[in-house]
C-alpha positions in Angstrom: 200.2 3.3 47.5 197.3 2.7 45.1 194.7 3.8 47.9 196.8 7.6 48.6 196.1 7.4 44.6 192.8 6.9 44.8 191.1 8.5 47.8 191.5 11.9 47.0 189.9 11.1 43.3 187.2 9.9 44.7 186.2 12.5 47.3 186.4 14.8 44.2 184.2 12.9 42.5 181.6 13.4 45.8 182.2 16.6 45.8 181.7 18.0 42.5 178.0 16.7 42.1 176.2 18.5 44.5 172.8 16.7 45.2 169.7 18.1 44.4 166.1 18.1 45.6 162.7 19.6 44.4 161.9 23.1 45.9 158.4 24.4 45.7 157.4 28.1 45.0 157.3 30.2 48.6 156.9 33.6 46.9 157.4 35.8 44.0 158.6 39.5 44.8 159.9 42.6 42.9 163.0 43.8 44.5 164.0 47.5 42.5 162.6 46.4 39.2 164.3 42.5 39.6 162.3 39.7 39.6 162.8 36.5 42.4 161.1 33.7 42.7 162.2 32.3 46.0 161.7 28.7 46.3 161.7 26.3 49.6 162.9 22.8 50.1 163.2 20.2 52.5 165.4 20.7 56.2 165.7 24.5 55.0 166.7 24.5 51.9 166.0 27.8 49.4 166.6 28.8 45.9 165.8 31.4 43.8 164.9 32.0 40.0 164.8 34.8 38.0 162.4 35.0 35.4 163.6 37.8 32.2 160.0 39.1 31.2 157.0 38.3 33.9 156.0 36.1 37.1 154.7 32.9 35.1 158.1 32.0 33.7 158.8 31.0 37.7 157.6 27.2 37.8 155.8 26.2 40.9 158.6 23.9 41.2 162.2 24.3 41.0 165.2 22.1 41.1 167.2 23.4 44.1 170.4 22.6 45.1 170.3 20.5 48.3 171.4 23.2 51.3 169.9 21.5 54.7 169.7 23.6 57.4 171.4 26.5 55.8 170.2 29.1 58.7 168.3 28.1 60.9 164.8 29.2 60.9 164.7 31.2 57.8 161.7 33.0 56.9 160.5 34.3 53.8 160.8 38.0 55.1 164.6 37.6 56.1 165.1 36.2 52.6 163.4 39.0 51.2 165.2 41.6 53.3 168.5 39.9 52.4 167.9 40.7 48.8 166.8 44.3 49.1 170.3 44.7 51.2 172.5 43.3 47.6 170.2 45.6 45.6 171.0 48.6 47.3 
């Protein structure tokens, strides 16, 4: 009875602290007067920043939340185009 108890609190627990892993800076753009930084980690994973006043708030590295393989071969030009498409 204790384990029914148990289990679920426990893959909570897993759950709600997402792992993270050091992304390094890929490229800084200007997408209609909003700055990105978009940053790239390891087995695909990407994360973004966005600085308030100028490009050298964006470290050169970021802590990213761990997203392996979140498309598969994801380039920096599909991530840019991406953006532009929510801007508009």
């Amino acid at each position: 009875m204790i384990n029914l108890v148990v289990l679920p609190l426990v893959l909570a627990g897993l759950l709600s602290r997402p792992e993270f892993v050091q992304c390094h800076l890929a490229k800084r753009t200007k997408i209609q007067k909003e700055m990105v930084c978009i940053y790239r980690g390891p087995n695909g994973t990407i994360g973004y920043h966005y600085p308030m006043f100028k490009f050298s708030e964006c470290p050169k590295t970021f802590t990213c939340r761990y997203t392996p393989n979140a498309k598969k071969k994801v380039s920096v030009q599909d991530i840019l185009d991406g953006l532009k498409e929510g801007f508009e």
